[in-house]
C-alpha positions in Angstrom: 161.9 108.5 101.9 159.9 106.9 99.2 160.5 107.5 95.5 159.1 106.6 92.1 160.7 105.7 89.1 159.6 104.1 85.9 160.7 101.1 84.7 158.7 100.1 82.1 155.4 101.9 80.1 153.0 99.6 82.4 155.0 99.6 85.8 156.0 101.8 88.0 158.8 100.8 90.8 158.6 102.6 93.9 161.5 101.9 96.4 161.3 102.8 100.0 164.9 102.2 101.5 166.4 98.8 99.8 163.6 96.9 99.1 162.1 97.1 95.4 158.3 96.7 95.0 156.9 97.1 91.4 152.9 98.0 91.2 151.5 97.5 87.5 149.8 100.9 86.4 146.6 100.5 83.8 146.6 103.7 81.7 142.8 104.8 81.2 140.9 104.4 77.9 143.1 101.9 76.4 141.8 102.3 72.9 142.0 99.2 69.6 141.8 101.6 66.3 141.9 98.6 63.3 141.0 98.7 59.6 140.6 95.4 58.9 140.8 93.9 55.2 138.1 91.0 53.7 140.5 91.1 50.4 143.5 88.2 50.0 144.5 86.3 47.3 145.4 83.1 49.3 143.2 83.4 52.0 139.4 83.0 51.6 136.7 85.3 53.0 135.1 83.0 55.4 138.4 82.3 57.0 139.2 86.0 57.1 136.2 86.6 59.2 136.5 83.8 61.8 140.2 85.2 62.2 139.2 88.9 62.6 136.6 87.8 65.3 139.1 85.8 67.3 141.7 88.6 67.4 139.2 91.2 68.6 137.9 88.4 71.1 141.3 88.1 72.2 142.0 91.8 72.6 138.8 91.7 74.7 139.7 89.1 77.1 143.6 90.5 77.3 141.4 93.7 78.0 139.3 92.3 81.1 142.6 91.0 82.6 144.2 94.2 83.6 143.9 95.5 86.8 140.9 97.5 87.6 141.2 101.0 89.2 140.0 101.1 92.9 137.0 102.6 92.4 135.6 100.6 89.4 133.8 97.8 89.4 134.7 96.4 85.2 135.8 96.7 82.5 133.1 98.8 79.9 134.0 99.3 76.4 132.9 101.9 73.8 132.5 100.3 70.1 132.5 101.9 66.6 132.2 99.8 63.8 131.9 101.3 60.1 133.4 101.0 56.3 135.5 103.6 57.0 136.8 106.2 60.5 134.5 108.6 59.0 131.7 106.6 58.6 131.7 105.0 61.6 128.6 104.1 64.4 128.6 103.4 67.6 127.8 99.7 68.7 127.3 97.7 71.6 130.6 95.2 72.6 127.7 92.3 72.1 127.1 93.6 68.7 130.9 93.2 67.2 130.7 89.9 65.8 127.4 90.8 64.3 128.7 93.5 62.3 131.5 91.6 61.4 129.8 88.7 60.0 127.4 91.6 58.2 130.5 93.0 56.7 132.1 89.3 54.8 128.0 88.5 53.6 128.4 92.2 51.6 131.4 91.3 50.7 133.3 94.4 51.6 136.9 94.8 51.0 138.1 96.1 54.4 135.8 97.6 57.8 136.7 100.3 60.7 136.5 98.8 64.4 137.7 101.0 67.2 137.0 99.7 71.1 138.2 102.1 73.9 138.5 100.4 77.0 137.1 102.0 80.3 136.2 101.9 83.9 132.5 100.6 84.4 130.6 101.4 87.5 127.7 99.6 88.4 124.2 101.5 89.7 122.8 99.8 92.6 118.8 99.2 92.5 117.0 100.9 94.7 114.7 98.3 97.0 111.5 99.7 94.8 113.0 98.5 92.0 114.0 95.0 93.5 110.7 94.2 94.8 109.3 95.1 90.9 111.8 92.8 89.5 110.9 90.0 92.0 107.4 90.4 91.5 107.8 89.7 87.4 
């Protein structure tokens, strides 16, 4: 007899007879929705940047950690970076700090960033295409 309970939000315990094994469950599209503010009264600009940038670095990295589904290969992730949710465009994970640093030169008082975690799958090359790329 095997049965499932939950233990936590991110584990699930499944017990078959005495023993207890707990397998760590990764929810799909794990999504970071953040307005962040360029205003303080202490704290300059510059200094607001550089911390912003390390905080979504960090969620990145605690991101890339987790467990990947069977069938997926990485971690993708879909960016949208604006003034405001409304506003918003869609932007490339690479393109992040980019935007931010754009943001603290126009000297805005807060952003939009939202990045929704998902299972990537890689496309394999088809031999044509190797021998094109090995050729260059």
């Amino acid at each position: 007899m095997l049965t499932v309970t939950k233990t936590r939000q991110s584990c699930l315990s499944i017990v078959k007879n005495d023993p207890v094994l707990i397998v760590p469950v990764t929810p799909f599209e794990i999504t970071m929705r953040k307005t962040f503010k360029l205003t303080h009264p202490k704290i300059k600009a510059n200094r607001l940047v550089q911390a912003i940038k390390h905080e979504v670095r960090k969620y990145l990295r605690r991101e890339r950690r987790k467990r990947l589904p069977e069938d997926a290969d990485y971690w993708a992730f879909d960016c949208r970076f604006g003034v405001d949710e409304a506003s918003s465009d869609v932007i490339h994970v690479s393109d992040i700090d980019k935007s931010i640093d754009q943001a603290g030169s126009k000297q805005l008082e807060s952003f939009y960033l939202e990045i929704l975690a998902k299972p990537g799958h890689r496309n394999k090359k088809s031999r044509e295409e190797q021998k094109i790329n090995v050729k260059d």
